[in-house]
C-alpha positions in Angstrom: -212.0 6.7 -56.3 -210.1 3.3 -56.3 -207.0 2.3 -54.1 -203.7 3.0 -56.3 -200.4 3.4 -54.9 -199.0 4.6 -58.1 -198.2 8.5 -58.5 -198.8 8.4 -62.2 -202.2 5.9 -62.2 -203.9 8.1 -59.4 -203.3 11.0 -62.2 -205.1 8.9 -65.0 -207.8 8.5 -62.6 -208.2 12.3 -61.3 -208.1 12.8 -64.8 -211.1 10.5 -66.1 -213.0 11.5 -63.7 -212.6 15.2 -65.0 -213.3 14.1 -68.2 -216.6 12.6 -67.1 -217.6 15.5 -64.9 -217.1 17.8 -67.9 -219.3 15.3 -69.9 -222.2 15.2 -66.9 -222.3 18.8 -66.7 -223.5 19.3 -69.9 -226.6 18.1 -69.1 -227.4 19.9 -66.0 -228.3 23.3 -65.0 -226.5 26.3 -65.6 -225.6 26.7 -61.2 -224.9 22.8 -61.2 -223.1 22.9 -64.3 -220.7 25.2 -63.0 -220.2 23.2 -59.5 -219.1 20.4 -61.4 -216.9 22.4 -63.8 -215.2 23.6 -61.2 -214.5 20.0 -59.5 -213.2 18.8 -62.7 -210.9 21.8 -62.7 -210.2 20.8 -58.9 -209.5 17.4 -60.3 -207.4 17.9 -63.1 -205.0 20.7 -61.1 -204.7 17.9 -58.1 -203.7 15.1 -61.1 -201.2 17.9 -62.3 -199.5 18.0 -58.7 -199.3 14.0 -58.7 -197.8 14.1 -62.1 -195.2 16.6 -60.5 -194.4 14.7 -57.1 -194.2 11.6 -59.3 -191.2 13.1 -61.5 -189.5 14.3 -58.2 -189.7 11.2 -56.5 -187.6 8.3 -57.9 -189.1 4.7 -58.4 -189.5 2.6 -55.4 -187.8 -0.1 -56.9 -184.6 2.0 -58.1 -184.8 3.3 -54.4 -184.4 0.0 -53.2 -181.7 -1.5 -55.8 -179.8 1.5 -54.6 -180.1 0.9 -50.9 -179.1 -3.1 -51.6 -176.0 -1.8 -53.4 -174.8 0.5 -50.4 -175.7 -2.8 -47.9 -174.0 -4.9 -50.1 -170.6 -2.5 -50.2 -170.9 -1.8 -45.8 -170.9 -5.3 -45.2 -168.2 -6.5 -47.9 -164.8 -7.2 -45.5 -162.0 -4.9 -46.2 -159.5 -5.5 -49.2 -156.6 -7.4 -48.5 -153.2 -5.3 -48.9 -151.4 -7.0 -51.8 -148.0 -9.3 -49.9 -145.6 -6.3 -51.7 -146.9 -3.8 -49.4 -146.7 -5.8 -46.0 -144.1 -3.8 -43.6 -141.7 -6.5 -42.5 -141.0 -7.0 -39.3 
């Protein structure tokens, strides 16, 4: 199967390749027809589990804007107290 680091592209694969396996098995034998049934079932419920993982897990990208943000506020200085507020002393 190709490289992808994509959740949801790995399913469209696992998927296609179900679809074909389905398609092959028509022409084979009834014991060889069933092996490959069964991998495209294999297939398809593994797809189904990427699909899953990739609605739990957030986008890498929003993952990282987030993490800039929270950089971004730690390293900002602290706000200056307005000159009303200064105790004088």
């Amino acid at each position: 199967m190709p490289e992808t680091t994509d959740a949801a592209e790995k399913s469209r694969v696992m998927r296609d390749l179900a679809r074909r396996a389905r398609r092959l098995a028509q022409s084979l034998s009834h014991a060889d027809q069933e092996r490959l049934l069964k991998h495209a079932d294999e297939l398809e419920q593994q797809a189904s589990e990427l699909e899953l993982q990739a609605i739990a897990r957030p986008p890498v990208v929003q993952v990282q804007m987030q993490l800039q943000q929270q950089q971004q506020q730690e390293n900002r200085p602290p706000a200056a107290e307005p000159e009303g507020d200064k105790p004088k002393g």
